[in-house]
N, C-alpha and C positions, 0 to 999 in steps of 0.2 A: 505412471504418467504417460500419457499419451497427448498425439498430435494432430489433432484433424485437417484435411487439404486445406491451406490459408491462399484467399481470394488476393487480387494483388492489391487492395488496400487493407481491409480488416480481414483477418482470421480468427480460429478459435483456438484455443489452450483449453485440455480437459484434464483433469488432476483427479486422479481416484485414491481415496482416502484409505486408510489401513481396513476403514469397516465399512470400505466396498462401496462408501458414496461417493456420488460422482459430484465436481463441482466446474462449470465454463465458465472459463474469462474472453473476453471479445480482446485481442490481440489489437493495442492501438497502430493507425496505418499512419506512412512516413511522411504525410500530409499534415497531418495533427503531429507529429513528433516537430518534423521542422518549424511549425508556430512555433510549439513551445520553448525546441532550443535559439528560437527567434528573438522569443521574449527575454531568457536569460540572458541570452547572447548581447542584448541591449544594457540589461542590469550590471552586467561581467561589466561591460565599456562604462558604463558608467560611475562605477565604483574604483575599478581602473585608475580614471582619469581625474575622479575627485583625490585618489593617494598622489597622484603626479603633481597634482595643483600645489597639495602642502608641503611635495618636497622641490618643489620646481625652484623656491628662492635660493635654498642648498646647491640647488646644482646649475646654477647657470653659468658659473665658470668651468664645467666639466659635459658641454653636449653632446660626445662619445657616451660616455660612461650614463648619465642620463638617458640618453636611447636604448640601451642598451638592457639599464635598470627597469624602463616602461615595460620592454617583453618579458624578463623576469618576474615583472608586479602583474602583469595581465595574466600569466599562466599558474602565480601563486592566488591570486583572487579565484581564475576561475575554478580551479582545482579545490579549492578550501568552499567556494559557492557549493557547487556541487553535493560533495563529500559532504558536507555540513547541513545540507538543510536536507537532503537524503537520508541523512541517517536521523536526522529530528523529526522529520514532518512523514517517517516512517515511507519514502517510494517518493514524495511528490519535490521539487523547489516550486516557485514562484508560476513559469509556466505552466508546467504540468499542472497546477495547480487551476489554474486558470481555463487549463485545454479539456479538466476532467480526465486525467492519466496519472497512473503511478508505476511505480516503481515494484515489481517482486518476485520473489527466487519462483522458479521451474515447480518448484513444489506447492506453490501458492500460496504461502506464507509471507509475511513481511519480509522487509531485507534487513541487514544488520550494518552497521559500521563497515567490516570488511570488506562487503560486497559493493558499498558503495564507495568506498576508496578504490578499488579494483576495477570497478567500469567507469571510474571519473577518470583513475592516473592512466587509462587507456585510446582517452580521446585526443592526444595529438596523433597517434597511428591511425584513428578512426578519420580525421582529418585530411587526411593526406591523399591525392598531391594540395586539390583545397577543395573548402565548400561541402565536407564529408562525404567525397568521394567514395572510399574506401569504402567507410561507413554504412553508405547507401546502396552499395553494390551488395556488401555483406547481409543486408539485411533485406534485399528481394529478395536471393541467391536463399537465404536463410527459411526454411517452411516457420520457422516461430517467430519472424522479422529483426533478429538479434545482431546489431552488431557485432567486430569484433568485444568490446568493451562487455556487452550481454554474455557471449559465447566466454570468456575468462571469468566473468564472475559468476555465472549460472541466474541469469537472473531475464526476466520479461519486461518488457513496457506495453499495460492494459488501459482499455477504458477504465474509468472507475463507475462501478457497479450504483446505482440509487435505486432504494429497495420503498416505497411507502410502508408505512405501520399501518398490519393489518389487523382491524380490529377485535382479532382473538387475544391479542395484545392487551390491550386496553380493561383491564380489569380494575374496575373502581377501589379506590384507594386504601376506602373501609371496612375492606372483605376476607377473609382468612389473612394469610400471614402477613399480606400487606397492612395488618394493622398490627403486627406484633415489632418493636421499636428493634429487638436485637435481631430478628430476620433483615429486617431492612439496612441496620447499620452495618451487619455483615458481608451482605448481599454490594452495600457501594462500598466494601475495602478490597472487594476485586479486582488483579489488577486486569491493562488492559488486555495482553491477549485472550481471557476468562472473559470478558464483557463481551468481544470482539465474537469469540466462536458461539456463547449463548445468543448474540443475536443477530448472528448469520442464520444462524441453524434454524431461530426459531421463525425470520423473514423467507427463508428458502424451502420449507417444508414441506408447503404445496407444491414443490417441485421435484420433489422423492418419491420413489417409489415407496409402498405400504412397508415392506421388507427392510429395505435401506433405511425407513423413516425408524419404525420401530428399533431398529439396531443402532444407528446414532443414537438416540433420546436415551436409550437404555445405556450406552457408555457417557455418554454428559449427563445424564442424572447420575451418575456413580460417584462422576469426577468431583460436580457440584457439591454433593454430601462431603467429598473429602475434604474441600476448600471452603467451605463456610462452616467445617464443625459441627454439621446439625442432619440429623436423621430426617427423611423424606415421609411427612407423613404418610400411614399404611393405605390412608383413603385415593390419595393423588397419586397417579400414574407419571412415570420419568416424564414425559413431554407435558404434562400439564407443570410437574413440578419445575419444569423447566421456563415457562412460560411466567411461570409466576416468579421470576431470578430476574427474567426481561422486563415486566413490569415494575418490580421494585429498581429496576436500572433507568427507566426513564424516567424524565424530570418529571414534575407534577401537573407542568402544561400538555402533556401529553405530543409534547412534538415529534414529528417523527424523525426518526436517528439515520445515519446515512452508515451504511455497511458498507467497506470497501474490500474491493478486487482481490477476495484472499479463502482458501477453504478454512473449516473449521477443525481447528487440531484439537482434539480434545485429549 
């Protein structure tokens, strides 16, 4: 993995894959992060304040201990917001989501559970003294824009990538194996990171070198065989067979699928 010079808003992340492919993330700038921790930042208060409301009749002979309770409910909300839709919505909560930014490890892969409990329970130091101070400093100072909370869990916050389906893709539906019912049914019990690298790999191709192209396709068609149980006919090439996995993955309206911010681990 490597680093390229990052401009003082957006920079790049370049992840080089075991088989020598290269994959860029556009590194989100702390413009776009601060919306988004804006927009949470609003949802946190307001969820907040809806738990305070239900317990507010409980506690109005106790308005010590009820203050006291609001900062513990505001820092269990946000920390469980976080942590919780991070690790659901694979990188993104509600803002990001909104800003077109996600959430993922150094290596450019999704993040997990851990990672995002890790840079969530690290935002009251990111915090500090207020207004993510810290935080902000850390991540000019930072060439990958990482907070502290980044830098402990090994993790990025990117654009998220929107690839259009390009219509090599698009292979009609009643053509070799897209008309064979156990190709296809095989082909959607994929799970997601196997749907995810086939079509990264096959929106980004045009972006490989001949050498690189040929050596991924040639390891994701291996992979493909070994997780659908099924032999690659002698006549189709890895990347064709590969294309035709992508096809049987998109719906029958032909819409095109959004690939997000991640290399293809095959």
């Amino acid at each position: 993995m490597t680093d390229a010079p990052a401009p003082l808003l957006d920079g790049i992340h370049t992840v080089l894959t075991p088989e020598y492919v290269e994959f860029r993330f556009t590194l989100a700038g702390l413009y776009s992060r601060f919306l988004a921790w804006l927009v949470d930042a609003v949802l946190v208060m307001m969820g907040t304040s809806a738990l305070l409301v239900g317990l507010s009749l409980g506690m109005a002979a106790f308005p010590g201990f009820a203050s006291a309770l609001g900062i513990v409910l505001y820092f269990l909300v946000d920390w469980g917001y976080g942590i919780t839709l991070e690790s659901v919505w694979s990188g993104q909560t509600v803002g990001k989501k909104l800003l077109g930014l996600r959430v993922i490890q150094r290596s450019g892969v999704r993040i997990g559970f851990h990672h995002a409990a890790l840079r969530n329970l690290a935002r009251p130091v990111d915090r500090l003294p207020l207004f993510y101070l810290v935080g902000g400093v850390t991540a000019l100072l930072s060439g990958s824009h990482q907070r502290l909370g980044d830098m402990l869990a090994g993790t990025l916050v990117v654009r998220e990538r929107r690839l259009k389906l390009p219509s090599a893709i698009g292979v009609p539906a009643g053509q070799g194996l897209l008309a064979d019912p156990l190709f296809v049914s095989r082909v959607k019990r994929l799970g997601t990171e196997a749907r995810e690298a086939v079509l990264s790999a096959v929106l980004r191709r045009e972006e490989l070198s001949m050498e690189a192209r040929l050596r991924l396709f040639s390891v994701l068609g291996a992979k493909l065989q070994e997780l659908l149980a099924m032999e690659k006919p002698a006549h189709l090439s890895d990347e064709k067979w590969t294309l035709l996995v992508a096809a049987a993955l998109l719906p029958a309206s032909g819409g095109a699928p959004t690939v997000r911010g991640r290399a293809v681990a095959a």
